[in-house]
C-alpha angles and dihedrals in degrees: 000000000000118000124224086250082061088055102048094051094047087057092048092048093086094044090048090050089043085050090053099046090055091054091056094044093054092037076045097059095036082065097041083046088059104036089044110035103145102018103135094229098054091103094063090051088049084046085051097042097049087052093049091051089046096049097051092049086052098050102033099041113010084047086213090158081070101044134091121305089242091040088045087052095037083064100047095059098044086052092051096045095070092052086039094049088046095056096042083052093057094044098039110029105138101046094057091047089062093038094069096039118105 
């Protein structure tokens, strides 16, 4: 017969395993950040990496994939603007620079 102490560390098994797998992902791009300083395509990797991350907050400890349709898209856009806006950085730098000047 399983104990309450049983329940509650099967139900903190995914978040354990979410919170790990954070922690790879972040030692994981320390590491890429140093083998790869200066290779033209990093940024996309750092673009992938911080979607990765966002999505599974979202989905381990936020639960979006429970939520409402309009909250579970709302997410998804707010954790594809900061690799989007990355990307568009590298490329248009520039651009955006003189954009917010006054």
């Amino acid at each position: 017969m399983a104990t309450q102490d049983d329940a509650v560390s099967t139900s903190l098994k995914p978040l354990t395993w979410a919170w790990l797998a954070l922690v790879a992902l972040t030692l994981l791009s320390l590491e890429l950040g140093q083998w790869l300083h200066g290779v033209a395509w990093l940024q996309f990797v750092v673009a992938a990496i911080i979607w990765l991350k966002g999505t599974l907050v979202a989905r381990s400890f936020i639960e979006s994939h429970i939520a409402h349709p309009f909250i579970r898209n709302v997410l998804r856009v707010f954790i594809a603007f900061a690799p989007l806006a990355l990307i568009l950085i590298v490329f248009f730098g520039r651009e955006f620079a003189r954009w917010t000047t006054l």
